[in-house]
Every structure is written in C-alpha cells, then in structure tokens.
C-alpha positions in Angstrom: 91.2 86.6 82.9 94.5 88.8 82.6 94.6 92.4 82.7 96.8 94.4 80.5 98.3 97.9 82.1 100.1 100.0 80.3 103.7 101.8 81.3 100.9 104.2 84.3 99.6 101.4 85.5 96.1 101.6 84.0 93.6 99.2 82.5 94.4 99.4 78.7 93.0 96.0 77.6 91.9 92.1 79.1 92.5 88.7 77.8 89.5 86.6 77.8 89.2 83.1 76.0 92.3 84.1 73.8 90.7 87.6 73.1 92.3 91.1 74.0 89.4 92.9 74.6 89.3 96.7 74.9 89.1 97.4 78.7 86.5 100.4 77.9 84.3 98.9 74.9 85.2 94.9 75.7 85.2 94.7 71.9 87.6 91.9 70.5 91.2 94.3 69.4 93.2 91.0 69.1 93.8 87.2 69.4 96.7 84.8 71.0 97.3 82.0 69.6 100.3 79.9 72.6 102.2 83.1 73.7 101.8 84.8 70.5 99.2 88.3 70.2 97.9 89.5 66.5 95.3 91.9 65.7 93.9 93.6 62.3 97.4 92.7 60.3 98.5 89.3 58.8 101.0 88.4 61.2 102.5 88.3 64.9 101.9 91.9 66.5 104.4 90.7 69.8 104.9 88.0 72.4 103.6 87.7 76.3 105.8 86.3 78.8 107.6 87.4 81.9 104.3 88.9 82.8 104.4 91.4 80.4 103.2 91.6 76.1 106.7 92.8 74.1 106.3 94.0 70.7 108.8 92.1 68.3 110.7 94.4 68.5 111.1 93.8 72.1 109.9 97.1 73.2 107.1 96.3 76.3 103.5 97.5 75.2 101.8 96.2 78.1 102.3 94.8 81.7 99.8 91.2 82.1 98.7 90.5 85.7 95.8 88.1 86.2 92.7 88.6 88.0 92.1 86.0 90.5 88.7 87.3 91.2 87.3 87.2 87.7 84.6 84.7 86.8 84.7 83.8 83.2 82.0 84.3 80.8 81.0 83.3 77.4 82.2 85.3 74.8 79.6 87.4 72.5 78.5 86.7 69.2 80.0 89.9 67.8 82.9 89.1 70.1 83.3 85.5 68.4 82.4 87.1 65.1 85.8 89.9 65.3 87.7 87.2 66.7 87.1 84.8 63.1 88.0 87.4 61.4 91.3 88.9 62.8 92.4 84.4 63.1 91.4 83.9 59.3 93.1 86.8 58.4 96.5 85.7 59.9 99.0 84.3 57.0 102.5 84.5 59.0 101.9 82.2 62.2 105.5 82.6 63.5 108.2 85.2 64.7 111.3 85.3 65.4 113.2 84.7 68.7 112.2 88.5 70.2 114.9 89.8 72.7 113.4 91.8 75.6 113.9 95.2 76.0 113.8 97.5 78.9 111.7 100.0 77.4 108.3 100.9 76.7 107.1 101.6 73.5 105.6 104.7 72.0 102.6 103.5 70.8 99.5 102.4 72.6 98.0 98.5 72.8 95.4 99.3 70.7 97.3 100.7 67.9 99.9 98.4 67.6 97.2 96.0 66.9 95.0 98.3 65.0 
C-alpha cells in the first residue's frame, strides 16, 4: 500500500488494489489504471510518478510514499462496488505527455477527483 501526503505532509488518501481510498473514511475516491489516477469524471484526473501524483496540468496534488509495514487486505464489497462504477464510467483512457511542475496545486486530492 502507498500513502498519499499532501503539500503538510499529512495523510490525505492510500492506494490499495488500484483504489485511492480516503485516508479518514477508506471509501474508494478513485482508480489507477498503469500510472494513470481517475475519479467521478470520464477521463484521466493526473499521473503518479517520481513518487509523487501530478495533475495534468503538472501541478503536484500529492506526495506517494509506500508503506512497508502494511499487510494487504481484501477490498470491500462497497469498495469493489465504487470502484465499477468510477472504471465503467471512464471514456478517455489516455493523456497527454504531462510536464512536471514545481508547484502544488490549489485544490485538494479529493476534489480534483470529486
């Protein structure tokens, strides 16, 4: 599992079995599918790599370190269930190349994929 901290430091989300779970309610805010993050629109919400989740526009929304002391669990029913819904929702699979910025962005992890 991968924790995702945002621009303080603190717990904002996890990635679990390809979910981002909220890291207060563990409900299912988005998917990744390869590198790639969506939530509740049709298409790619940002990117993770360099150990950190950019925004297409490049802007950082998150910092990803993983947990080497996590033991993985099944997922949830309902957890399953959100997850369906936010993949068969998803019509544009692809982005394009995203530059890296140096900044953070002004919005939170949750609502960019809210």
């Amino acid at each position: 599992m991968y924790t995702l901290l945002n621009k303080e430091g603190a717990p904002v989300g996890y990635v679990e079995n390809m979910m981002i779970l909220d890291a207060t309610k563990q409900s299912v805010i988005g998917i990744i599918i390869g590198d790639c993050f969506f939530g509740k629109k049709d298409h790619v919400i940002g990117k993770i790599f360099k150990d950190h989740a950019y925004l297409v526009s490049g802007e950082i929304i998150a910092s990803v370190i993983r947990n080497p002391n996590y033991v993985s669990t099944a997922p949830t029913k309902e957890q399953m269930d959100v997850a369906w819904e936010i993949l068969s929702q998803i019509t544009k699979h692809t982005s394009d190349w995203i530059v890296e910025k140096n900044t953070w962005a002004s919005t939170s992890l949750e609502d960019s994929l809210s």
